[in-house]
N, C-alpha and C positions, 0 to 999 in steps of 0.2 A: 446512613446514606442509602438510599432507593438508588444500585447501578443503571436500572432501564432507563429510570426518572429523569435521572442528574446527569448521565452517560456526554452527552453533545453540551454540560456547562463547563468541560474540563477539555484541555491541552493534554498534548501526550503528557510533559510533567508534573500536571496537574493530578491526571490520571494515575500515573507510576508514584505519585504521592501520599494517596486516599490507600491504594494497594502496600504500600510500605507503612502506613499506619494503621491499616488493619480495619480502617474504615469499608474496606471493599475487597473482596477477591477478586485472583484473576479470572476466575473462573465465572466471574459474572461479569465482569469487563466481556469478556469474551463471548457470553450468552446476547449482551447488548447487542455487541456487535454484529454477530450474524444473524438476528431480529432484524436488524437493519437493512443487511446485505439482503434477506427475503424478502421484505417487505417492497423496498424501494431499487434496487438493482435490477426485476424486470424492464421497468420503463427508462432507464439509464443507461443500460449494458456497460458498467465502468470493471466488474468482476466475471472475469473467464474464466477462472477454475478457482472454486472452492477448496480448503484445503481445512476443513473444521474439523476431521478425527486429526490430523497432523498437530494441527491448536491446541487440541483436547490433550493429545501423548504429551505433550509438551511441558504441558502443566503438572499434567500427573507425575512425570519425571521429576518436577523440581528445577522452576526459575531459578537464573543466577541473578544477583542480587547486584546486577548492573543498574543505570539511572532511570531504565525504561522498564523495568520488571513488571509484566504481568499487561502491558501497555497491544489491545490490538492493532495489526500493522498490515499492509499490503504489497505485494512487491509485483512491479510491474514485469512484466511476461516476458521481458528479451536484458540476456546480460547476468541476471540474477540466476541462478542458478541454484535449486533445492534438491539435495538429494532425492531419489524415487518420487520424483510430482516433474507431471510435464510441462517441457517449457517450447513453446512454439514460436516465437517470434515472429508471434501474431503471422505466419505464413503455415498452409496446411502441407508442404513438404518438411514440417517437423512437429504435425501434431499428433505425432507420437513418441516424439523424443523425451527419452526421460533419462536424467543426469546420473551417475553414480556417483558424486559428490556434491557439496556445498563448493560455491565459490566462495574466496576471502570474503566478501561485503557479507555474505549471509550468513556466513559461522561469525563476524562481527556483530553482527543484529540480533543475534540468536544471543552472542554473551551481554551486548546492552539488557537483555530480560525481556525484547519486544513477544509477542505472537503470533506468529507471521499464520493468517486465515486464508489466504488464498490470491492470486496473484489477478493484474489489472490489463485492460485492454490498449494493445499498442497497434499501431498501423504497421504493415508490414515491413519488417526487418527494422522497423521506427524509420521510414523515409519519408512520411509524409507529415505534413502539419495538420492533420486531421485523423483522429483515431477512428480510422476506416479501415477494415478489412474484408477480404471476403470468407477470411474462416469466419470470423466472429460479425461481423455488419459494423454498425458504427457504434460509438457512444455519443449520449447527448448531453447536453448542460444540462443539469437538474434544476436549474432558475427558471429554464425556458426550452423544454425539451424539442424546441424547432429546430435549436439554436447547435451547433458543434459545440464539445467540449476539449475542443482543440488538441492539439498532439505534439509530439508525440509521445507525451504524457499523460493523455487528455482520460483514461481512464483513471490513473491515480486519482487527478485532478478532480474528475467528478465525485470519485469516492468519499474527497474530502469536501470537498464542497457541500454534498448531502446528508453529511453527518457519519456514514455510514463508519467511517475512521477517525481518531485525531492526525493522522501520519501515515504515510504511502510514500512506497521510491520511485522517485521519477529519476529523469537524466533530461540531461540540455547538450545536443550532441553540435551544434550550431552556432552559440552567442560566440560572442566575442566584446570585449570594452572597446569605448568608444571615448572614452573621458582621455583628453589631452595631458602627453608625460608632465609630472613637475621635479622640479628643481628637488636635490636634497634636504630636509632642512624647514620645505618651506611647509605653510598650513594654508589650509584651503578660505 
């Protein structure tokens, strides 16, 4: 398998698949990925901070041999928390906060085998349904770069929309169900 070629015809399990059979490393997984992130991430803006020597250590450390091993990943900019990489909450009163530890989710993601390359653009403190800010500007739909790529996940979203990812962390700080209670018992 050609990684750069074949890269965007594979799912994250798809991908942590080809890496498990030895068809692909991660380490080309991961070259894909941030070909991508270069290439196509000026006119998106969906990645705020690059994190590719952190990718790089990661690997050379030794994936654990979770269901996503070797799989590039993205974690959105507020909540997620990575040791020594700053995390701003898409606000510039903390763009320079930088974590002394993993949150649970991240040391969870780190044992799935993901590669977490650099984290996505979220509107400030994620209040807004459009990922706008004024540290970063905005991100746009990669379909239709006139277009918002909404929020306020909307940089994940565009990552994956552009190929640039199989998989990025978003959050839905907002939904709620709307489907009426049923009975115990019953089938829909």
């Amino acid at each position: 398998m050609n990684a750069n070629a074949d890269y965007e015809r594979y799912d994250g399990l798809g991908l942590a698949g080809l890496v498990k059979d030895g068809s692909v490393s991660a380490a080309e997984l991961l070259e894909a990925a941030i070909e991508r992130v270069e290439q196509r991430n000026p006119a998106i803006n969906a990645v705020v901070n690059r994190m590719c020597d952190q990718a790089k250590a990661a690997i050379a450390a030794g994936l654990p041999s979770g269901p996503f091993s070797g799989v590039p990943y993205l974690l959105k900019d507020i909540g997620a928390l990575y040791a020594g990489t700053i995390t701003t909450f898409g606000s510039s009163v903390f763009r320079k906060f930088v974590p002394d530890q993993d949150t649970e989710m991240v040391v969870r993601l780190k044992q799935a085998g993901l590669v977490i390359l650099g984290k996505t653009h979220t509107p400030e403190f994620g209040l807004s349904t459009s990922s706008e800010s004024r540290l970063f500007g905005a991100t746009h739909n990669p379909w239709n770069l006139e277009y918002s790529a909404g929020g306020s996940s909307g940089g994940s979203a565009a990552a994956i929309a552009s190929g640039m990812v199989p998989a990025a962390y978003a959050t839905d700080g907002g939904a709620r169900s709307v489907s009426p209670p049923r009975a115990a018992g019953c089938s829909a």
